[in-house]
C-alpha positions, 0 to 999 in steps of 0.5 A, a space after each residue: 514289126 514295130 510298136 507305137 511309142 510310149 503314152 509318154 512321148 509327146 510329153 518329153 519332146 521338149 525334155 532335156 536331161 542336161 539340165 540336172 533333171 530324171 526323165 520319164 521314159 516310160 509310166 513310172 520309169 526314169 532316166 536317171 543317169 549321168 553325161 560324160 561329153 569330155 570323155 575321148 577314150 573308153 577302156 583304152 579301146 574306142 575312140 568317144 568323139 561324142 563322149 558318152 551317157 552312163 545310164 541308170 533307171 529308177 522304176 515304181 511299183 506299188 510296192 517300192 522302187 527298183 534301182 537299175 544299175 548306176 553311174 561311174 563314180 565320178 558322176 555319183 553326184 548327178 546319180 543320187 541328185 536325180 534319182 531323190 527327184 523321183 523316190 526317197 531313199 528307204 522307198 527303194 527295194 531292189 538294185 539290180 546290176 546288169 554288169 559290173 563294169 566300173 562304169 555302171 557300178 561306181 556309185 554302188 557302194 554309196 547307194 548300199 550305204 544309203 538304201 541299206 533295206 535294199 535287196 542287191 540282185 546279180 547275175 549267177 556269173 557275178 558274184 566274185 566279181 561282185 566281192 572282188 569290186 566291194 572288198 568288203 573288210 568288216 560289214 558283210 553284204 547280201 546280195 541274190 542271184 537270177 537266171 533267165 525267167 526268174 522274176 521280182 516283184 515291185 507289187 503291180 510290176 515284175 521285173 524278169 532277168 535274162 542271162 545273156 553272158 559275155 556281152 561283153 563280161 561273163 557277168 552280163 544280163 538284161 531285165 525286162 519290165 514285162 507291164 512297160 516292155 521295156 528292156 534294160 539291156 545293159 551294153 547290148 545295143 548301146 553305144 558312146 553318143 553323148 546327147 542330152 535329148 537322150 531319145 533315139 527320134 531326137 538325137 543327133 544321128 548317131 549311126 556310125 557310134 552304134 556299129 563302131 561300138 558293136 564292132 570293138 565291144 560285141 563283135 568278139 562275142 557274136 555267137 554270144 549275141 546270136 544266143 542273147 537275141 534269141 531271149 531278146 526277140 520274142 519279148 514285145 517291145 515298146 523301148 530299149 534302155 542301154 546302159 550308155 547311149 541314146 534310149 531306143 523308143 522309135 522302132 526298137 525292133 530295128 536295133 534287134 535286127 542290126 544286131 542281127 545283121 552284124 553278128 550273123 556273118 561267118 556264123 560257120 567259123 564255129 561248125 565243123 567242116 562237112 560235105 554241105 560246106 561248098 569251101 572253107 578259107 586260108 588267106 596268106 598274108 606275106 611280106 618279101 624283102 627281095 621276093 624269097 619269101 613271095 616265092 614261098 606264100 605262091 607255093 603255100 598257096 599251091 599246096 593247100 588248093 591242092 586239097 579239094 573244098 578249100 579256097 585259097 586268097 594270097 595278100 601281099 601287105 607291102 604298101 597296103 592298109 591292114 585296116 580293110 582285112 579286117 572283115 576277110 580275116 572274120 570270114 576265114 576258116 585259117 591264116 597264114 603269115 609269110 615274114 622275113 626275119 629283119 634285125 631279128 624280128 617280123 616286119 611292121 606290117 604282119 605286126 600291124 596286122 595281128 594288132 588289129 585282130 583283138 577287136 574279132 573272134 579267133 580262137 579256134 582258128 588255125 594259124 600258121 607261120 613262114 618266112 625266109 631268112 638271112 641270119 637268125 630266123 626269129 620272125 616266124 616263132 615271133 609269129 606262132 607265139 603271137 597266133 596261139 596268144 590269139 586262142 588261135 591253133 597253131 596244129 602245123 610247125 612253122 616253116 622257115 628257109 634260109 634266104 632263096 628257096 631251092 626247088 626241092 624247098 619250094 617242094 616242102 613250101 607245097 606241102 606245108 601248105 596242104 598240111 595247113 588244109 589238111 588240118 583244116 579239112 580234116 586230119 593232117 595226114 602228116 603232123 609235124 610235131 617239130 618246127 622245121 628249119 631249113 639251112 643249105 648244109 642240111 640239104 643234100 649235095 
């Protein structure tokens, strides 16, 4: 269900904020923020084609104003030269900080030295954060903690706070102003899309910058989005105020049901395994210098799909993208990687491909290693290490084989793998506490 735009709306049609004006985005709220469209990079981890917005919001009641968050610290000038367009400074009440990030937080400690009668509200996993970020030396600070339902007053307005942690830091919130019902969200449902007519019905089409920002930002912690949309989706809503991108006026609902859409895939990963689960998945993933280590992955492959219930999915990377796996790799219960040992180490494409899994959840995934080798055979504790640095289980010990597998070898290769789905489905039979390495003088005669 979508709600009419605010009584506002046809008044801002003609609004531009790059012109160092607030905008009113609903009765008796502003934007005052600030752009960034040089900006090409963010926390080293996306990609600004667009640069992007560091919004702030100034709201009145009839007993002050509230300031929610503010602008990284390069951009204080445009914060305070906006908001003195909209309330004096001893007029303020509350600052409320959403998140803490530099980002929203860089002119926090002018804004403390300036509106000093001001109560600073926090999430109750900030407070550290808070003192880490200040460092205060001599003056002490005040500051006041909230949870889901606790609420301020501004007179005729209340603010009410939700608690909606790890999206993306621990510390992370959402205020709702219940008379408007607007949401400052904070980062969720925002996005890096630079546009001075700042409201969703009048930017530029900015589709791909809010799924490519959930994507890097919000997907690691979709189970966290999923608990934060049940807060979120019972408020009426008539706009959403992100900390960076576009303003959310037109159809608000509908940036709640693509979060919606986006995080409920592969919400299995975090329930155990039971009867009413038709399969769970392994995906192998190898590399073969001269087929050894293809033979390997096809036995794996044989031993794990002989325990009912699982399903098993074989890639060979040599000469493949790894970007497209990315999404396979989300879905699946647990991965294996097959690696030859080359100048002591794995090949670059099960490197590419770990490297690219930071952006998605793991942790609680199992993880396993294989691989033939001609010399030393580092590639598959390479491999582990990189899997349990990942919050990934590692519960069978890696298998690796000295250059072409015997059919005694290709045996255990079998075995490994229906330990791996063993530990997937349910207690391994027979753990492996020791990685085992398989030389010919071990083999008998």
């Amino acid at each position: 269900m979508s709600h009419p735009a605010p009584e506002h709306a046809s008044a801002t049609l003609s609004a531009r904020a790059d012109d160092g004006d607030a905008i009113e985005i609903a009765s008796g709220v502003h934007w005052i923020g600030a752009f960034d469209p040089g900006l090409r990079s963010f926390d080293m981890i996306l990609h600004t084609a667009n640069g992007t917005t560091y919004n702030a919001y100034a709201v009145r009641g009839s007993d002050g104003v509230a300031v929610i968050d503010t602008v990284k610290a390069e951009f204080a000038d445009d914060f305070f030269g906006r908001l003195e367009q909209v309330a004096r400074l001893d007029d303020i009440r509350v600052i409320v900080l959403n998140h803490l990030e530099p980002d929203h937080t860089g002119a926090l400690p002018e804004l403390l030295r300036r509106a000093p009668q001001a109560r600073l509200i926090i999430s109750k996993r900030a407070p550290a954060m808070l003192k880490a970020l200040l460092k205060p030396t001599a003056e002490p600070f005040d500051y006041e903690v909230v949870d889901t339902g606790d609420e301020i007053g501004l007179g005729d307005r209340r603010l009410r706070f939700l608690h909606t942690p790890f999206l993306h830091w621990p510390d992370t919130q959402c205020t709702y102003l219940a008379e408007q019902q607007v949401l400052f969200s904070g980062d969720v449902f925002g996005c890096h899309h630079c546009d001075p007519r700042l409201f969703n019905d009048r930017v530029g089409d900015f589709r791909f910058s809010f799924d490519y920002y959930y994507a890097h930002i919000m997907r690691p912690f979709k189970v966290h989005v999923c608990d934060a949309l049940k807060l979120i989706e019972p408020l009426p809503l008539r706009l959403i105020a992100p900390a960076h991108g576009p303003i959310l006026r037109e159809r608000p609902r509908r940036y709640l049901a693509r979060y919606r859409e986006l995080s409920s895939s592969g919400e299995h990963f975090d329930q155990p395994f039971d009867a009413n689960h038709p399969f769970v998945s392994l995906i192998i993933f190898y590399l073969s210098a001269y087929g050894s280590t293809t033979r390997m992955a096809e036995a794996v492959r044989a031993g794990a799909e002989s325990v009912p219930g699982l399903r098993v999915s074989l890639y060979d990377l040599e000469g493949g993208e790894v970007a497209p796996f990315v999404d396979l790799i989300e879905e699946a219960d647990a991965l294996a990687f097959g690696s030859p040992t080359v100048n002591g180490d794995a090949v670059k494409p099960i490197w590419d491909l770990l490297s690219s899994l930071a952006g998605i959840s793991l942790r609680g995934k199992i993880g396993a290693a294989f691989g033939s080798y001609g010399w030393s055979g580092e590639a598959v504790p390479m491999i582990e290490d990189r899997l349990r640095g990942l919050k990934m289980r590692v519960p069978v010990s890696g298998l690796r084989l000295k250059l072409r597998p015997t059919a005694a070898e290709l045996d255990t290769c079998r075995a490994f793998g229906r330990q791996i789905a063993e530990a997937m489905t349910g207690p391994a039979s027979n753990p492996v506490s020791a990685e085992r390495v398989i030389d010919f003088a071990d083999l008998s005669p």
